[in-house]
C-alpha positions as CSV (number, residue, x, y, z in Angstrom):
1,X,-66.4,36.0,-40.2
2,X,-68.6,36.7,-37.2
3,X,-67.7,40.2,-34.7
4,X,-66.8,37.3,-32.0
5,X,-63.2,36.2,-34.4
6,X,-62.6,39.7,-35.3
7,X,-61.0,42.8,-33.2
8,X,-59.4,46.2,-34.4
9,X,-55.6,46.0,-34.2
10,X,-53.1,49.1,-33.7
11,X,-53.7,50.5,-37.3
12,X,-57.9,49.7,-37.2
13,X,-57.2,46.3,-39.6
14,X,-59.3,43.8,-38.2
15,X,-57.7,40.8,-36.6
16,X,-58.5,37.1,-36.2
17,X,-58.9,35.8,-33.2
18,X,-57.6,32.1,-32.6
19,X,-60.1,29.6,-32.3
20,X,-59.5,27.8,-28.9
21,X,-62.5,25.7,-28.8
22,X,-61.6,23.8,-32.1
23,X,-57.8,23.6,-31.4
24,X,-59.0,22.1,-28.2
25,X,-60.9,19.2,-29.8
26,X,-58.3,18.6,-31.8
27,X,-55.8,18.0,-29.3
28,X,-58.4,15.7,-27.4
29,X,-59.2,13.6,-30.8
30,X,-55.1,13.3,-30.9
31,X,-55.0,12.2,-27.1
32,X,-57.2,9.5,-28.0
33,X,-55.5,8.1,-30.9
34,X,-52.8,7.9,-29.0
35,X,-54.9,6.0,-26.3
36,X,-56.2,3.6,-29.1
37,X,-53.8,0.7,-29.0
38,X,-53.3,0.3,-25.5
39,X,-56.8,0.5,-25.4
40,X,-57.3,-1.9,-27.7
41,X,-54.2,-4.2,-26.1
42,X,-56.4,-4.1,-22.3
43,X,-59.4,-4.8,-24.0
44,X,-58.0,-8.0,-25.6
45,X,-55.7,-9.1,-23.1
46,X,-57.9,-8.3,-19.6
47,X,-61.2,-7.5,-20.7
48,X,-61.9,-10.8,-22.8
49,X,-60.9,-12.9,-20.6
50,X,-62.6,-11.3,-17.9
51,X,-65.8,-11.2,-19.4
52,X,-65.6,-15.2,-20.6
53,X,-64.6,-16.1,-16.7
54,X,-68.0,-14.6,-16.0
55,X,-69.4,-16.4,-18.2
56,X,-68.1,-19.5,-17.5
57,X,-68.8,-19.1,-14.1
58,X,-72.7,-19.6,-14.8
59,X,-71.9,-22.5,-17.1
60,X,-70.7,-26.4,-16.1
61,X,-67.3,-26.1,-18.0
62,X,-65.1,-29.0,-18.0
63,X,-61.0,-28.2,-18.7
64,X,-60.2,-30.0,-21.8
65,X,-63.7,-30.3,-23.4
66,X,-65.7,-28.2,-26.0
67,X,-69.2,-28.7,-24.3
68,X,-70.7,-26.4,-21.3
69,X,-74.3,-25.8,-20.2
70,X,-75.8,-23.3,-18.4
71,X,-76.8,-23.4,-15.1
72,X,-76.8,-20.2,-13.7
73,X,-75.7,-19.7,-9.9
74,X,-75.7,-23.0,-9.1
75,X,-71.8,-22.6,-9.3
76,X,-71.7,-19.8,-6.7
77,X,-74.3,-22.1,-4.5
78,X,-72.0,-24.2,-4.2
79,X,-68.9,-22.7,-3.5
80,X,-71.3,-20.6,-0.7
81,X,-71.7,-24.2,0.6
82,X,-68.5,-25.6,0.6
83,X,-67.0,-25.1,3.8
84,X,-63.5,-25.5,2.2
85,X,-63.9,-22.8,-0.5
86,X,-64.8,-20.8,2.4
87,X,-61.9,-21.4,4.7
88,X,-59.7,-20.7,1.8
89,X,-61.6,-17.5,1.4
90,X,-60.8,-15.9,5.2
91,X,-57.7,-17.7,5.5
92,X,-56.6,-15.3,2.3
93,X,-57.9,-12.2,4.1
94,X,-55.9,-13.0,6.9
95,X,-52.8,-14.0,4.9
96,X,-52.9,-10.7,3.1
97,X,-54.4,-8.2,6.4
98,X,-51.9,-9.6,8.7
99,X,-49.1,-9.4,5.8
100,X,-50.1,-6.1,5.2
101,X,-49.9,-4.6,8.8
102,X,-46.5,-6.0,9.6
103,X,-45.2,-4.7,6.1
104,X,-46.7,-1.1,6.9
105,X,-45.5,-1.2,10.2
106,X,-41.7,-2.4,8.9
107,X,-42.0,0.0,6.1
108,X,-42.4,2.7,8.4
109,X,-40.0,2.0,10.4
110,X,-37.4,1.8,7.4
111,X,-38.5,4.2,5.9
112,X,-38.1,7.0,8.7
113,X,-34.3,5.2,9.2
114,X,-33.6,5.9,5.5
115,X,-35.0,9.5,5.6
116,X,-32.2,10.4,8.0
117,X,-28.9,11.9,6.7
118,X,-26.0,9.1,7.6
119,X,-22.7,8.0,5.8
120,X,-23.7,5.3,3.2
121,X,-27.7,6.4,2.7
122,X,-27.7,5.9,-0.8
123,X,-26.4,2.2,-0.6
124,X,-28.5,1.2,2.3
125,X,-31.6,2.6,0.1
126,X,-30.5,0.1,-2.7
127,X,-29.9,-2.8,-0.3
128,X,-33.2,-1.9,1.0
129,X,-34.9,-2.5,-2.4
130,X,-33.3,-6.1,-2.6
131,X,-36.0,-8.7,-1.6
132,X,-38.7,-6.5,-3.6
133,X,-36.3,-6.4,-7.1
134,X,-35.2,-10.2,-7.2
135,X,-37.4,-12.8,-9.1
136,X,-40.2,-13.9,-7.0
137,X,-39.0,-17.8,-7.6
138,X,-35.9,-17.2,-7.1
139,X,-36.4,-15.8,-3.5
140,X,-39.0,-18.2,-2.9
141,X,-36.8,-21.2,-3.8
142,X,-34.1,-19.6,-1.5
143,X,-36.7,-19.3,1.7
144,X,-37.6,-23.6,0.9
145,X,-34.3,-24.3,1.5
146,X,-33.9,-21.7,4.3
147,X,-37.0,-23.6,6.1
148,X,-36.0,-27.2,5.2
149,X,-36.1,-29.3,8.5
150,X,-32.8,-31.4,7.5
151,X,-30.2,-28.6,6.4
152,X,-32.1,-25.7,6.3
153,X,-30.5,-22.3,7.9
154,X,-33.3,-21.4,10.0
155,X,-33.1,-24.2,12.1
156,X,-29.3,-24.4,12.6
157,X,-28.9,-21.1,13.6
158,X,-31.9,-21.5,16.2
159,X,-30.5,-24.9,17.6
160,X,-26.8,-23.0,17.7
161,X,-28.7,-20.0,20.0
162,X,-30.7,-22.6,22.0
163,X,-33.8,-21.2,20.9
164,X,-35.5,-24.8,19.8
165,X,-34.3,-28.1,21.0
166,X,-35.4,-30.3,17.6
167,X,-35.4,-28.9,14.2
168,X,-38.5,-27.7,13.4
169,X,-40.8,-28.9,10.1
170,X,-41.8,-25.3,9.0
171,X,-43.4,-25.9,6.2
172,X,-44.7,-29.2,7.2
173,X,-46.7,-28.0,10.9
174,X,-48.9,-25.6,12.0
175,X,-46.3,-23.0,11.2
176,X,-46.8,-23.7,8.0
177,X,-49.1,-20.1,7.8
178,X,-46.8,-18.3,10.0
179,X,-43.7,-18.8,7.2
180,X,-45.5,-17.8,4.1
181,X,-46.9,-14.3,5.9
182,X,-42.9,-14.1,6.9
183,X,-41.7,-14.8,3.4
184,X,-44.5,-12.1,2.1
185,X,-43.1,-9.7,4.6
186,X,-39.8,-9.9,3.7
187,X,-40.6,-9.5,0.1
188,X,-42.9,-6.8,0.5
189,X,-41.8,-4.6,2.6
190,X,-39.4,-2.4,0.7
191,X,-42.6,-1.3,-0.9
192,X,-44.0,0.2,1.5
193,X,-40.4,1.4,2.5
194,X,-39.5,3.5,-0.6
195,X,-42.6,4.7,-1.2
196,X,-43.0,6.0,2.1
197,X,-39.5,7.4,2.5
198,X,-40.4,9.7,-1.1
199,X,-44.1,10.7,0.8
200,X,-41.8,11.4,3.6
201,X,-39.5,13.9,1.8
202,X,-42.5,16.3,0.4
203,X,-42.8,17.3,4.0
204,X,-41.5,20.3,4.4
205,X,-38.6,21.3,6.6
206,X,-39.9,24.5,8.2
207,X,-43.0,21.8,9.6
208,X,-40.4,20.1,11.9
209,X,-38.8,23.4,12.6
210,X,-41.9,25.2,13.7
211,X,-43.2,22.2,15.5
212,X,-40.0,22.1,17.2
213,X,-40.3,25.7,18.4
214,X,-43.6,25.1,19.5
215,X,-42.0,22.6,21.9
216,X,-43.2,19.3,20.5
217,X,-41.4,15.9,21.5
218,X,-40.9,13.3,18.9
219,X,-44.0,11.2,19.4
220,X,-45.6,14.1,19.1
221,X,-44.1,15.5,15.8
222,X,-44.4,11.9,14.2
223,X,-48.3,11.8,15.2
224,X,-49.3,15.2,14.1
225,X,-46.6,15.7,11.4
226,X,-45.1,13.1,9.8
227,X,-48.4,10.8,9.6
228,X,-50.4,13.6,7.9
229,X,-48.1,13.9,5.9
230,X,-48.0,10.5,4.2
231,X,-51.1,9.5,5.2
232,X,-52.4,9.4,1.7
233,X,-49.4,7.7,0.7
234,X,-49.6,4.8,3.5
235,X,-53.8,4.3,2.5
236,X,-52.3,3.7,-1.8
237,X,-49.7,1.3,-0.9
238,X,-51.3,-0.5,1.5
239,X,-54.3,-0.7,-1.0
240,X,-52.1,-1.7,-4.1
241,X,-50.5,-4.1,-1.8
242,X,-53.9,-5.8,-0.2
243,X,-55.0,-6.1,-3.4
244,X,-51.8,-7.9,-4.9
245,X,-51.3,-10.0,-1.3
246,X,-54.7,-11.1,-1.5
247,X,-54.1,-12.7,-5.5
248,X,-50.4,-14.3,-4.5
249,X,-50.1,-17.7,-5.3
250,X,-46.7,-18.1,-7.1
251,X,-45.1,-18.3,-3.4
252,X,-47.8,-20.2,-1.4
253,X,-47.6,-22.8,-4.1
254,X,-43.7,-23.0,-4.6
255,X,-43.5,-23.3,-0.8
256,X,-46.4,-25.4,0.5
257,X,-48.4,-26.3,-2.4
258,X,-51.6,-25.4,0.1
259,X,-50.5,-28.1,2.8
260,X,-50.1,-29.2,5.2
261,X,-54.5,-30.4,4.9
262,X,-55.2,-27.3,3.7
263,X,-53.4,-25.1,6.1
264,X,-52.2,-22.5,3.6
265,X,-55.0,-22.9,1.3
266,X,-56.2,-19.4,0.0
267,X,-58.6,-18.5,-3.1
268,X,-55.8,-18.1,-6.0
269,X,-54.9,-21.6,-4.8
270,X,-58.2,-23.2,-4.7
271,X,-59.3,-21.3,-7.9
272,X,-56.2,-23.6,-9.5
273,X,-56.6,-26.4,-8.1
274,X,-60.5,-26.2,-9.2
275,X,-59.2,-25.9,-12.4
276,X,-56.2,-27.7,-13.3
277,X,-56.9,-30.6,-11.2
278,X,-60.3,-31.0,-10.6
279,X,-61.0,-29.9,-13.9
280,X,-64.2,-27.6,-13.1
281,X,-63.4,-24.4,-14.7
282,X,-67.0,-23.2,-14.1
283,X,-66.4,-23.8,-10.0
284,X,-63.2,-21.9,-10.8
285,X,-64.4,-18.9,-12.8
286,X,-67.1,-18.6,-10.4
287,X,-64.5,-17.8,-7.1
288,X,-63.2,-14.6,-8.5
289,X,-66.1,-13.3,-9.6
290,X,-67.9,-14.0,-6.3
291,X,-65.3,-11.7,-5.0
292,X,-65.5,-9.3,-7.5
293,X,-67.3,-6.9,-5.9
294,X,-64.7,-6.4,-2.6
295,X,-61.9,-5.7,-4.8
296,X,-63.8,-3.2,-7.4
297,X,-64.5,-1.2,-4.1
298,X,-60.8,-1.5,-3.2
299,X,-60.2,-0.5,-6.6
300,X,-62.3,2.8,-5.8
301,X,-60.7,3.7,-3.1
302,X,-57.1,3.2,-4.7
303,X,-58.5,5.4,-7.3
304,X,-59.7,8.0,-5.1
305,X,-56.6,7.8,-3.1
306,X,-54.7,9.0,-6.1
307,X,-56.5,11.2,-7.6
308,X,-56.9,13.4,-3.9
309,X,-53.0,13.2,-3.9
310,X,-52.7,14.4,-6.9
311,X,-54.7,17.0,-6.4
């Protein structure tokens, strides 16, 4: 027994000191058995597949058959080409950027209404959370028949108003686009509500108070206040929920199958169709991994997001 584990104790017997460093490593070896099987379940279920879609991606794989061969990035040549994998490629950056502005902008909104004190503000908080806590098919069925041209609600209530003269073919038209970012919207923004109305109540009350005694109107106690304040809230949600707009297909397909010619076409629906219909699961595999790389940096910033706020 080294001097370092030993001291003198009230009656001059020497004492033994704990030893923190190995207690330490113990608890860290325990942490990551505990880690193990989910480990274990993310590298089976996410990480094997991932790494054969790259692979497949530099292969000519056909759905259905046992045979492949390799031909390296002649895939992602031509999907680079293809003016159609392309198109579906912006249009689903400006299905989920536009989506995501109106939903922050909504969420806000909402969020500052709910973060008042009113008769009823636990019940409209539930109601709030509605269109984000029912199955996605189930709303998305309800919207197709909302937007049918025949007997859907959307048109009789605008030809009772006198808004539109003709029933309009929503899903059939060039507003074909326009009704899936307003279904997404709906959906989505209780997100951004909720989450912003608990970034909302970390402020402090004495902030309003003093900025109140310093004389500050309300734009300017939301601007230099209540921003700040969930700032870093507002950049993880609307990350998390780029990220997850960006991948939607169940609701673009249910609605509009990527019609009318295309018109609502986006990546997750030309990766399937790549797939599953044309059969060329190399062509397919190769879409997300060619953009790979712009969500692993959105994936960098989420992370950093999170860890500065909990920090």
């Amino acid at each position: 027994m080294t001097s370092m584990d030993q001291m003198a104790g009230p009656a001059g017997r020497a004492t033994t000191l704990p030893r923190r460093p190995i207690r330490i490593r113990e608890q860290t070896l325990i942490g990551y058995l505990f880690l193990a099987p989910a480990a274990l379940i993310l590298l089976v279920m996410v990480g094997y597949p991932a790494v054969m879609g790259i692979w497949y991606s530099f292969n000519s794989k056909m759905l259905g058959f046992d045979e492949y061969r390799f031909v390296g990035l002649a895939n992602y040549a031509t999907l680079i080409t293809d003016a159609r994998v392309l198109k579906a490629i912006g249009r689903g950056f400006s299905y989920a950027t536009i989506s995501c502005a109106i939903k922050l902008i909504i969420g806000m909104g909402v969020a500052l209404l709910l973060n008042m004190r009113f008769r009823g503000r636990g019940l409209a908080r539930g109601i709030t959370l509605l269109p984000w806590s029912l199955p996605e098919i189930a709303t998305v069925l309800l919207w197709t028949w909302m937007f049918n041209d025949i007997y859907g609600v959307l048109n009789t209530v605008l030809l009772k108003l006198g808004i539109i003269g003709s029933p309009i073919n929503w899903l059939g038209t060039k507003w074909a686009f326009p009704s899936i970012i307003l279904v997404n919207i709906w959906r989505g923004f209780p997100f951004f509500a909720i989450n912003l109305l608990a970034g909302l109540q970390t402020i402090p009350e004495e902030v309003y108070e003093a900025a109140n005694m310093d004389g500050a109107n309300r734009w300017q106690t939301f601007w230099n206040v209540t921003l700040p304040g969930v700032r870093t809230v507002m950049l993880i949600v609307t990350l998390l929920s780029f990220i997850w707009t960006s991948n939607d297909f169940t609701s673009i397909w249910v609605l509009t199958h990527g019609g009318p010619a295309q018109a609502t076409e986006t990546f997750p629906i030309i990766t399937y169709e790549l797939a599953f219909i044309g059969l060329e699961m190399g062509k397919a595999a190769a879409v997300p991994v060619l953009l790979m790389p712009f969500f692993s940096v959105l994936i960098v910033l989420l992370v950093k997001a999170v860890s500065g706020r909990e920090e």
